[in-house]
C-alpha positions as CSV (number, residue, x, y, z in Angstrom):
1,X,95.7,97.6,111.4
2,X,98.1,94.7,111.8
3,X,100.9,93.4,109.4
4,X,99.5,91.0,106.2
5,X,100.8,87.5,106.2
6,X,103.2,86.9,103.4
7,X,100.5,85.4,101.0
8,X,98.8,88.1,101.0
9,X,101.4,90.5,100.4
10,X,102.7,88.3,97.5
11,X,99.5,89.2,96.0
12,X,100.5,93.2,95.6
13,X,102.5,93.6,92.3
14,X,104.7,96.6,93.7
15,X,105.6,98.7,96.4
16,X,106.7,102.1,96.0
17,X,108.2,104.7,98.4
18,X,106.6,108.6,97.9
19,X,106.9,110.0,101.1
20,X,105.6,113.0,102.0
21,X,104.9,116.3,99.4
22,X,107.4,119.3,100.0
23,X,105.5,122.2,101.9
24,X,104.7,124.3,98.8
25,X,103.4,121.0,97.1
26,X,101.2,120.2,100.6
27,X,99.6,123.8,100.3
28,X,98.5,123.4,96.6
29,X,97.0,120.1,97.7
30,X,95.2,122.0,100.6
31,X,94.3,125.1,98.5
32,X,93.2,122.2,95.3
33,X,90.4,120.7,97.8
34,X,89.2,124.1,99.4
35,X,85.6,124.1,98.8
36,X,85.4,120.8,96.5
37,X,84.9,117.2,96.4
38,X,87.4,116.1,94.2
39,X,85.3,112.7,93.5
40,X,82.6,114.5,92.2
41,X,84.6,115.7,89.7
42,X,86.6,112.4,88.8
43,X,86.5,111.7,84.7
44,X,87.9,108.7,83.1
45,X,91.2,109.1,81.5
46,X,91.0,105.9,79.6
47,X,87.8,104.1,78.0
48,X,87.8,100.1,78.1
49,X,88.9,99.3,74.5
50,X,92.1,101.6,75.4
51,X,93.1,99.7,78.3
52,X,92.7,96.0,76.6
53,X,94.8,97.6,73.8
54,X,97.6,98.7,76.1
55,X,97.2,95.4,77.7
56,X,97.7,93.1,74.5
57,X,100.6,95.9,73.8
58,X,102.6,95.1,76.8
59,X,102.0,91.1,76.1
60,X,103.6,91.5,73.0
61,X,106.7,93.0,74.4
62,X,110.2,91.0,73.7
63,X,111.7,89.3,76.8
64,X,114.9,87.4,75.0
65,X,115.4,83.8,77.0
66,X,118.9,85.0,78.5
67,X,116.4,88.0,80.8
68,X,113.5,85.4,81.0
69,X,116.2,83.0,83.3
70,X,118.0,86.2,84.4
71,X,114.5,87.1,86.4
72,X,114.7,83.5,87.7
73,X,118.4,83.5,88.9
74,X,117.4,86.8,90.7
75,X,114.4,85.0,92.0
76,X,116.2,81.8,92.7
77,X,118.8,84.0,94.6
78,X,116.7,85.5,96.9
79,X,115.2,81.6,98.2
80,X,118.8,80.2,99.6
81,X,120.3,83.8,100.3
82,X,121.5,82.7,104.1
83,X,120.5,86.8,105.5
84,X,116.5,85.7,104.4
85,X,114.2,83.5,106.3
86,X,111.6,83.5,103.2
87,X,112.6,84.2,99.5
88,X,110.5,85.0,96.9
89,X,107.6,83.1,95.2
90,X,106.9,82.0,91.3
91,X,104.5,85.1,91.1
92,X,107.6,87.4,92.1
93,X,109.0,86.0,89.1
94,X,105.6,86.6,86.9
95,X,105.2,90.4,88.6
96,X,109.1,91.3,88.0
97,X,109.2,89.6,84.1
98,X,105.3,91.5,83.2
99,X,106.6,94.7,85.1
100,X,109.7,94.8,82.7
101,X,107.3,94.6,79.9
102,X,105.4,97.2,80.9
103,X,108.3,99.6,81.6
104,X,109.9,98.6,78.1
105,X,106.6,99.6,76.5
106,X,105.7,102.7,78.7
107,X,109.6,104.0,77.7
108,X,108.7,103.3,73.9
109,X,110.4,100.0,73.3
110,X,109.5,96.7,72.1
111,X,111.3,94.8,74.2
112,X,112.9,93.9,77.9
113,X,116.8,95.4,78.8
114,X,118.4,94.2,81.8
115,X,118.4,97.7,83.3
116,X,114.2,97.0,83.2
117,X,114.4,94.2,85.7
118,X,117.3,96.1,87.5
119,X,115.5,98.8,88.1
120,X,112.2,97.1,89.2
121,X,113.9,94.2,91.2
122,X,113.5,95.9,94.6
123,X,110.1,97.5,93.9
124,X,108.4,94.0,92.7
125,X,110.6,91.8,95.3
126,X,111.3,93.6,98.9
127,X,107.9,93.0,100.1
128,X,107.8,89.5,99.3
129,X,111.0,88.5,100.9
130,X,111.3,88.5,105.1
131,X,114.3,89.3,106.5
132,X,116.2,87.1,109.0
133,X,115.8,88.0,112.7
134,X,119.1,88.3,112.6
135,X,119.8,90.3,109.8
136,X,117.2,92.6,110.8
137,X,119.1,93.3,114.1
138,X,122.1,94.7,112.6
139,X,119.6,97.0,110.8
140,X,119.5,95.3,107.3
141,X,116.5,95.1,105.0
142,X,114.8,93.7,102.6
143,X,116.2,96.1,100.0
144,X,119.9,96.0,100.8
145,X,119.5,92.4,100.9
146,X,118.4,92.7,97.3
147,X,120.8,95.2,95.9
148,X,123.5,92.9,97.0
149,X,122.0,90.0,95.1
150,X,121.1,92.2,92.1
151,X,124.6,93.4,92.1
152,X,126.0,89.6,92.1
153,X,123.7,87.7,89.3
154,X,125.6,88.0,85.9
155,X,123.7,90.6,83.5
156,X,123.3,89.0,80.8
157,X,124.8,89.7,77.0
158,X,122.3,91.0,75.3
159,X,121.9,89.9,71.4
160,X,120.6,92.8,68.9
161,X,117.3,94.2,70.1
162,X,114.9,93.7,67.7
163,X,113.8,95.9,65.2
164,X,110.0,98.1,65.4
């Protein structure tokens, strides 16, 4: 395999970290397949009408203004931060604002909290930002890069969430 260019890695929403299963975990995994196809067995855990319903849930999630720009400072940050060669795009900006929306409505709530896009920041935006040469040689990356700028944009005051 060889590296993706950086349009096509803007196109994956997230990346996540899950390293490897402790040993106990590893053997259940082992013992799990023994003698099985676990395709074969695959059921759906959600029909169609479920899905759109959770879909036009997470749409209707609450993203006050103040976060709405807060995403695009983060954003905004990452294009003239002097330690990247390429910040990231408009559809960082889309993934991290209908990310926070999803993890608002997956946590029970009906709208966006700064700690949302906090928490997702590095997840949505380290692959879609390249590193300096330079930066990279004294063994920076893409997620320090962004935990300093997360930890420098203003969190904004949030007003009274709303009520339901």
């Amino acid at each position: 395999t060889f590296p993706l260019p950086e349009a096509q890695l803007d196109r994956f929403l997230l990346r996540l970290k899950i390293g490897y299963p402790d040993p106990e975990d590893e053997s259940e995994i082992i013992l799990r397949s023994q003698g099985s196809n676990g395709f074969m067995e695959l059921e759906p855990v959600v029909i169609p009408q479920e899905l759109a319903a959770a879909q036009d849930l997470i749409r209707k999630v609450n993203v006050e203004d103040s976060l709405r720009e807060y995403i695009v400072r983060i954003v905004q940050a990452t294009r003239s931060n002097p330690n990247l060669e390429l910040g990231a795009s408009p559809r960082a900006a889309l993934g991290l604002f209908k990310s926070a929306q999803a993890l608002s409505a997956i946590r029970g709530r009906t709208y966006v909290i700064p700690d949302d896009i906090k928490e997702l920041g590095p997840s949505i935006l380290a692959h879609r930002i390249i590193v300096s040469p330079q930066t990279r040689l004294r063994g920076r990356t893409s997620e320090d890069i962004l935990e300093e700028i997360l930890a420098t944009i203003p969190i904004p005051l949030a007003a009274t969430p709303p009520v339901g």
